[in-house]
BALOTOR-644963 format. One record per residue (C-alpha): residue number from 1; residue in one letter; x, y, z. Coordinates in nm, 3 decimals. Layout:
N
PT seq type    east   north      up
PT NUM    a       X       Y       Z
...
This chain:
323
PT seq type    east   north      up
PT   1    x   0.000   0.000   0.000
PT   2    x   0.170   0.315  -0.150
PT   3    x   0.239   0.583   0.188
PT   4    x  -0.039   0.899   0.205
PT   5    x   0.191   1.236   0.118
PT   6    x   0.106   1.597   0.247
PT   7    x   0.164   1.867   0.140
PT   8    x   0.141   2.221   0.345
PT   9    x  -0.166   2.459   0.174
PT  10    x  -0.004   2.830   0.249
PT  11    x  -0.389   2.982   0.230
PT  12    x  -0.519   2.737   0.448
PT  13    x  -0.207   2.717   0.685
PT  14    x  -0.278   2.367   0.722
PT  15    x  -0.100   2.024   0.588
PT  16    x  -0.358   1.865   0.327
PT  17    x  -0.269   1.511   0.164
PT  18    x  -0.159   1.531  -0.174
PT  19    x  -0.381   1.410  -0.480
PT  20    x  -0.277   1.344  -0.808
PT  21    x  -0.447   1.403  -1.133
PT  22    x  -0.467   1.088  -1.357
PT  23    x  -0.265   1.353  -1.616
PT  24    x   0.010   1.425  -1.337
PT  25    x  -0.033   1.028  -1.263
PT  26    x   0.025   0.914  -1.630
PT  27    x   0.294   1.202  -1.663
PT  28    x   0.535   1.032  -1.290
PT  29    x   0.451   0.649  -1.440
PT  30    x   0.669   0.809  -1.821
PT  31    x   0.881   0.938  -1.597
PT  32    x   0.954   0.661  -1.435
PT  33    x   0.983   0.436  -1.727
PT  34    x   1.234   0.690  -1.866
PT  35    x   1.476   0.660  -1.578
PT  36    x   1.442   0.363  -1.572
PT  37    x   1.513   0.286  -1.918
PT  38    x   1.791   0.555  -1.880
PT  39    x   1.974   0.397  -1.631
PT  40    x   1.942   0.026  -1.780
PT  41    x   2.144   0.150  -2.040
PT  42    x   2.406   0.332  -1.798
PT  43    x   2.436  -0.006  -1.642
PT  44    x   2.435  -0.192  -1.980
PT  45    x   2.726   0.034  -2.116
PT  46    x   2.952   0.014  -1.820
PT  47    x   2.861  -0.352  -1.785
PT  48    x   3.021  -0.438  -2.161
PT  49    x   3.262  -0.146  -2.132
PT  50    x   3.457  -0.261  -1.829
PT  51    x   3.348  -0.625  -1.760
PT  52    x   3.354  -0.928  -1.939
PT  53    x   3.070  -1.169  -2.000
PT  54    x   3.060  -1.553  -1.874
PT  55    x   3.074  -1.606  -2.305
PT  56    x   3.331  -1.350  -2.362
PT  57    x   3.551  -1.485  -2.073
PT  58    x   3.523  -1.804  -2.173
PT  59    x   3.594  -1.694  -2.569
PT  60    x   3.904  -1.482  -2.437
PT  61    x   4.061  -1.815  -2.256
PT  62    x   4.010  -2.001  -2.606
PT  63    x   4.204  -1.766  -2.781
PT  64    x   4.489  -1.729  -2.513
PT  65    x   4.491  -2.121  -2.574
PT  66    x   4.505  -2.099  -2.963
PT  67    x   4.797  -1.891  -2.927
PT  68    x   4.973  -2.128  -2.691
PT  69    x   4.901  -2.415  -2.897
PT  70    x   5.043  -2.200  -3.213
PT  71    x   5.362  -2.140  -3.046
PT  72    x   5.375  -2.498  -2.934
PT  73    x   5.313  -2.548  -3.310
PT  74    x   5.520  -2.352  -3.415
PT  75    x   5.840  -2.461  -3.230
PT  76    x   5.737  -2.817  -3.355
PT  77    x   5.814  -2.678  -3.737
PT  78    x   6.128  -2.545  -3.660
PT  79    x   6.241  -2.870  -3.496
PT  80    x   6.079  -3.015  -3.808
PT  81    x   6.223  -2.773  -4.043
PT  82    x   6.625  -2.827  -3.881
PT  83    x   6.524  -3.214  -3.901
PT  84    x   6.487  -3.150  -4.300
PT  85    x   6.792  -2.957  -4.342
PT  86    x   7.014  -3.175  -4.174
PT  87    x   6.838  -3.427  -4.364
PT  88    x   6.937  -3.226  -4.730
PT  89    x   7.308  -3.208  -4.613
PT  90    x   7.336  -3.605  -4.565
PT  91    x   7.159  -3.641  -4.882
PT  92    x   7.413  -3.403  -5.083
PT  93    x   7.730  -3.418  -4.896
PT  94    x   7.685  -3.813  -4.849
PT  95    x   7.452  -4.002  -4.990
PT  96    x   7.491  -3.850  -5.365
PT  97    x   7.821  -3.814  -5.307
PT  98    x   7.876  -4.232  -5.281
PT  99    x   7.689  -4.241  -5.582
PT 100    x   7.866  -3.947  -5.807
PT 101    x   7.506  -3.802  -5.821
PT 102    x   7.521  -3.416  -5.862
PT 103    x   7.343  -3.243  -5.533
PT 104    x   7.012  -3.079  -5.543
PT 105    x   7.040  -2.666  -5.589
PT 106    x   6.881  -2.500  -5.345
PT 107    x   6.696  -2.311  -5.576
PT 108    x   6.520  -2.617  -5.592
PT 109    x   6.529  -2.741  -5.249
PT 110    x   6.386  -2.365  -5.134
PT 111    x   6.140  -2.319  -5.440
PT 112    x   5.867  -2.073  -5.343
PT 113    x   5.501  -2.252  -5.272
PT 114    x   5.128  -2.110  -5.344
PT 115    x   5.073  -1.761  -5.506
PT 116    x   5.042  -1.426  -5.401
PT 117    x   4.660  -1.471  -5.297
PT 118    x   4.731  -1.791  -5.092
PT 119    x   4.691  -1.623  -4.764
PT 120    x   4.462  -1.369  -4.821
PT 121    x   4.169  -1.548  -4.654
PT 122    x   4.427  -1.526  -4.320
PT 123    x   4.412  -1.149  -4.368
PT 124    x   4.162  -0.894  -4.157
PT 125    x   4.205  -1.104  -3.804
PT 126    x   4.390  -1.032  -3.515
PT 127    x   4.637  -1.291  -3.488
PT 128    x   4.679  -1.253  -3.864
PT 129    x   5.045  -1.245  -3.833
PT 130    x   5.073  -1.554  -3.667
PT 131    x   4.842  -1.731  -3.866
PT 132    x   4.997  -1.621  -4.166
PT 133    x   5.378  -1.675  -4.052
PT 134    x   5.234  -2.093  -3.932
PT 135    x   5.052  -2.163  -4.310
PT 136    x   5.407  -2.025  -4.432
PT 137    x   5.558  -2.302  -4.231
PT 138    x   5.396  -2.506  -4.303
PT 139    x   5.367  -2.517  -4.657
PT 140    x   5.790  -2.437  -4.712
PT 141    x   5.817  -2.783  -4.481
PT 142    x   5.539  -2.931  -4.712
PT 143    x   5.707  -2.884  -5.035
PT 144    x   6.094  -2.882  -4.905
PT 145    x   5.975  -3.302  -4.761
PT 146    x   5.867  -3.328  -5.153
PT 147    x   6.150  -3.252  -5.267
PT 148    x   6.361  -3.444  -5.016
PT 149    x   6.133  -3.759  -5.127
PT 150    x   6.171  -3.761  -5.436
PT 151    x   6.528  -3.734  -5.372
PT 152    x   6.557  -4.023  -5.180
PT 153    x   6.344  -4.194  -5.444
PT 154    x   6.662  -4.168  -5.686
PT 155    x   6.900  -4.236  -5.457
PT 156    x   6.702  -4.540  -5.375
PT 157    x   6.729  -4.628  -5.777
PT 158    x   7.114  -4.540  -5.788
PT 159    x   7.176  -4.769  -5.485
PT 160    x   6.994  -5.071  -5.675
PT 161    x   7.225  -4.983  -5.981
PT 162    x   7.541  -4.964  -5.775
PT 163    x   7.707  -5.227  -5.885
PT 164    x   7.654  -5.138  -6.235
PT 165    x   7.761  -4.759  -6.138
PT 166    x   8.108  -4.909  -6.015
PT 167    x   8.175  -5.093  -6.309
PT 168    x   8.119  -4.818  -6.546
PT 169    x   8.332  -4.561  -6.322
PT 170    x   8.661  -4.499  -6.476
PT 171    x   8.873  -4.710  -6.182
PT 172    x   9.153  -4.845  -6.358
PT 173    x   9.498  -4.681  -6.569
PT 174    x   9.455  -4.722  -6.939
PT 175    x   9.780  -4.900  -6.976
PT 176    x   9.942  -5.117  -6.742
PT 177    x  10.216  -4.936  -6.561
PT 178    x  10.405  -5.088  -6.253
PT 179    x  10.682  -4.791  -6.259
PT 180    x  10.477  -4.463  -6.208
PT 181    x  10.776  -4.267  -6.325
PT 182    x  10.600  -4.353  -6.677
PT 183    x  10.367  -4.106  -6.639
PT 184    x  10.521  -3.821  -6.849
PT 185    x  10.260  -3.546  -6.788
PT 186    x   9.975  -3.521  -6.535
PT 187    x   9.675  -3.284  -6.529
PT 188    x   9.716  -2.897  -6.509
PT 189    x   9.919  -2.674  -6.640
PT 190    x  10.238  -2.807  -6.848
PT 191    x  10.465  -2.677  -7.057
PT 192    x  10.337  -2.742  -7.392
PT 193    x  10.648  -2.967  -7.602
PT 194    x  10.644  -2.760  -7.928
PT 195    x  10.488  -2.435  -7.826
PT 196    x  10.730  -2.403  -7.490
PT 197    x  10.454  -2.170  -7.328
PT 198    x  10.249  -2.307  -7.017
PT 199    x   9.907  -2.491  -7.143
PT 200    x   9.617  -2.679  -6.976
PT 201    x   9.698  -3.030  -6.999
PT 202    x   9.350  -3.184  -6.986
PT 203    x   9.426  -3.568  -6.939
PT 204    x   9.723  -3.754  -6.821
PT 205    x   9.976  -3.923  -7.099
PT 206    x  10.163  -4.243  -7.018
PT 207    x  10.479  -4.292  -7.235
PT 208    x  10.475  -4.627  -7.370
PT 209    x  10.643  -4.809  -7.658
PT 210    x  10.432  -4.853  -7.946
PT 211    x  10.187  -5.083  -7.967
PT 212    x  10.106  -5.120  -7.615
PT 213    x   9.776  -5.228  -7.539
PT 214    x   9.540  -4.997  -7.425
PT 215    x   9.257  -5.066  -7.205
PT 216    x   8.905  -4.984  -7.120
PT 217    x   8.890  -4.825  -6.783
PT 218    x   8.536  -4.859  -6.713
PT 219    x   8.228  -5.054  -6.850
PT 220    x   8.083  -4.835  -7.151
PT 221    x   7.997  -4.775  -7.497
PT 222    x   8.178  -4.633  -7.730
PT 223    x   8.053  -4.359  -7.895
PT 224    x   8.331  -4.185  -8.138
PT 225    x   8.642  -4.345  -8.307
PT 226    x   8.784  -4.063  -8.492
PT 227    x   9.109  -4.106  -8.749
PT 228    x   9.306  -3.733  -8.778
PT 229    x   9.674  -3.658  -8.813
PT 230    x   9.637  -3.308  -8.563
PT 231    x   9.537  -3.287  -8.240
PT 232    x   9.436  -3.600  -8.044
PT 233    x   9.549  -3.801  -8.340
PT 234    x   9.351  -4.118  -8.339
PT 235    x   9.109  -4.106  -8.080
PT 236    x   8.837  -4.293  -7.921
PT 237    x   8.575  -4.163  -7.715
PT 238    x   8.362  -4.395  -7.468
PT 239    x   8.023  -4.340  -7.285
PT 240    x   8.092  -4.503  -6.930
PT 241    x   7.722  -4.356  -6.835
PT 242    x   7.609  -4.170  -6.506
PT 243    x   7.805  -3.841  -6.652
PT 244    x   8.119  -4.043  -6.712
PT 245    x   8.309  -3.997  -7.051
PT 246    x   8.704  -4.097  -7.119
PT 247    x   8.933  -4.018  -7.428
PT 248    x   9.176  -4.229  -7.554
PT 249    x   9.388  -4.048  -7.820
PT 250    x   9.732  -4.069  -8.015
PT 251    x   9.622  -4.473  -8.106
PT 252    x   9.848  -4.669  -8.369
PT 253    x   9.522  -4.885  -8.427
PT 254    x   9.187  -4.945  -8.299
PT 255    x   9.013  -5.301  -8.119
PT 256    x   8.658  -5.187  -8.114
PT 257    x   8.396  -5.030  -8.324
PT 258    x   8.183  -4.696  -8.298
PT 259    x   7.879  -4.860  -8.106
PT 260    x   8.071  -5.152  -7.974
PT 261    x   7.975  -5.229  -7.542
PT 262    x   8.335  -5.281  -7.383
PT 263    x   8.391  -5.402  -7.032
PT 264    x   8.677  -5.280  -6.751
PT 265    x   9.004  -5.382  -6.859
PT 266    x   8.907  -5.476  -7.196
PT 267    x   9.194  -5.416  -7.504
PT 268    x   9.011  -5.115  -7.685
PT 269    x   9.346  -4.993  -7.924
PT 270    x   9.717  -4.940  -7.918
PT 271    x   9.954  -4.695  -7.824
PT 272    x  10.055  -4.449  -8.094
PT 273    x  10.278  -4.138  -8.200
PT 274    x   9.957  -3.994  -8.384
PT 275    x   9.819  -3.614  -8.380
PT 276    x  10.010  -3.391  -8.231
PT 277    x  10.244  -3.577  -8.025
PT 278    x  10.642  -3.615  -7.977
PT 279    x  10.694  -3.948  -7.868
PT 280    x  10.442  -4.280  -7.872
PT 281    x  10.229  -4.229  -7.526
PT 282    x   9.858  -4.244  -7.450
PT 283    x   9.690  -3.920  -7.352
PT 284    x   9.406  -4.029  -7.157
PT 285    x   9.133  -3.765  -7.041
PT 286    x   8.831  -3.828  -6.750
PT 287    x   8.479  -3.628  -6.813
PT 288    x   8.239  -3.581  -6.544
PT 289    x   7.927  -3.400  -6.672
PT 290    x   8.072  -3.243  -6.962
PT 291    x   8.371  -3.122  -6.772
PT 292    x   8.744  -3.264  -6.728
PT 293    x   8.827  -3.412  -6.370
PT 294    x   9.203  -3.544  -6.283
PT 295    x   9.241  -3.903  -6.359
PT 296    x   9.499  -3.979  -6.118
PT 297    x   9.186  -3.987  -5.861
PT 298    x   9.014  -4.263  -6.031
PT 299    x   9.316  -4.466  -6.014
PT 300    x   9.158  -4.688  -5.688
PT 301    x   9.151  -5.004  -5.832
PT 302    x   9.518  -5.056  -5.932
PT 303    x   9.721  -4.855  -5.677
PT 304    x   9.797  -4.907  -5.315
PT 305    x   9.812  -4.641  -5.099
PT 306    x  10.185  -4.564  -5.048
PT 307    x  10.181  -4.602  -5.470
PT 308    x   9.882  -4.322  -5.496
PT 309    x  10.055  -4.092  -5.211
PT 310    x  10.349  -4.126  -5.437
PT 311    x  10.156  -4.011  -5.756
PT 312    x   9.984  -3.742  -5.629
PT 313    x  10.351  -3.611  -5.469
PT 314    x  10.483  -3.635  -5.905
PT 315    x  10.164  -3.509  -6.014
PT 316    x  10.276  -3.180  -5.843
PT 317    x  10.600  -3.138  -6.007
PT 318    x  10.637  -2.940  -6.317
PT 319    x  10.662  -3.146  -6.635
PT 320    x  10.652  -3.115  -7.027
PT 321    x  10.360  -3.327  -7.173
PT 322    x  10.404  -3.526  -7.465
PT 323    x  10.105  -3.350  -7.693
């Protein structure tokens, strides 16, 4: 029951109780609602201002959680990613090395991944950094494991081939040579026998009487067998395979025929004074992918090692070659 209110009358000089018109009524009950109304959204503003809701609480721990579990993550692909690096240096400095495979370039190994648009539906968050940074991860580790793979997939092939690989390697001298002292000339620079001026001397030439036998030094095919009074002189060329070539040149006659499949050690020609070339010898020249290499390290098969210490020491010592 709502309390009686007075109010004091000054004409009367007496306290009379207060009435209300239903106007002044309807007028105090707006009023009301209007404060009312007012102040719910005072309260409602500083409610969502300054304090969280149960649902926005709860939302905020989630996210703190996402980002711990993204850093967790993210260490994870760095571990991951050092795991595949260390991996790529076994693979080149080792593996591929045992089977005179060429390494992978790192433009390959690092190619980039995904266009320019990739990430654009991280974009417009937050935590787009992070999210952005963690797809990046993810997908360099993605296609760097491809690559690695499909790596291993070939080395996997070579190592089934190997013993076909060693046999075509160039592992043996061209002409059999107990005294080393017979090797006139090794690779580098020599002082060229009719020019006198220092040359690159691309092969190795063993001085041998004519007519010497002249042997295959790895399994292969033989691919040129050229006849010419300049230069190499009588010449043949073999395909050993797996980026191996070797030249033969200054012959007195040929064993084998443009096409022919020759084995190690096989009799492929003779020694000769052809081309240009001062005495009878055998100039014999190693290519690895299109490029000359020094034969005295492919050697192996028919030195010790005091005999290949002893080589390398005269390969160092300044000589005239023979062509």
């Amino acid at each position: 029951m709502a309390k009686t209110r007075y109010v004091f009358n000054d004409k009367t000089l007496a306290y009379e109780e207060l009435i209300y018109t239903p106007a002044q009524k309807i007028f105090r009950f707006f009023m009301f609602l209007i404060s009312a109304l007012a102040l719910s959204v005072i309260l409602i503003f500083l409610s969502f201002t300054f304090f969280d809701s149960p649902k926005e609480r709860m939302q905020a721990r989630e996210i703190t959680e996402y980002k711990l579990q993204y850093e967790i993550m993210n260490k994870k692909l760095d571990k991951l990613q050092q795991l595949v690096v260390e991996l790529a240096n076994r693979d080149d400095n080792i593996y591929r090395v045992i089977f005179e495979a060429e390494p992978i370039s790192k433009e390959i190994r690092e190619a980039g991944y995904g266009g320019v648009d990739r990430y654009s539906k991280l974009e417009g968050y937050d935590n787009t950094q992070l999210l952005v940074e963690t797809a990046k991860k993810l997908d360099r580790l993605t296609s760097e494991i491809y690559v690695q793979s499909k790596s291993f997939d070939e080395v996997f092939k070579m190592a089934r081939n190997k013993e076909k690989m060693l046999a075509a390697i160039p592992a043996i001298q061209p002409v059999k040579n107990i005294d080393l002292k017979r090797i006139s000339s090794y690779y580098g620079y020599r002082i060229d026998p009719i020019y006198k001026v220092k040359k690159f001397h691309a092969g190795v030439d063993f001085s041998a009487p004519k007519g010497t036998p002249v042997f295959a030094t790895g399994d292969g095919i033989v691919i040129k067998i050229r006849r010419s009074k300049r230069g190499y002189g009588n010449n043949i060329e073999i395909d050993n395979g797996y980026g191996y070539h070797t030249l033969f040149a200054h012959l007195s006659a040929f064993k084998v025929k443009k096409g022919q499949r020759v084995r190690r050690g096989q009799i492929i020609g003779l020694v000769g004074n052809t081309g240009k070339s001062t005495a009878p010898h055998l100039h014999y020249e190693i290519r690895k992918n299109n490029k000359t290499v020094n034969p005295v390290y492919y050697f192996f098969n028919d030195l010790t090692p005091e005999e290949y210490e002893k080589m390398l020491e005269l390969s160092k010592m300044p000589s005239q070659s023979l062509d």
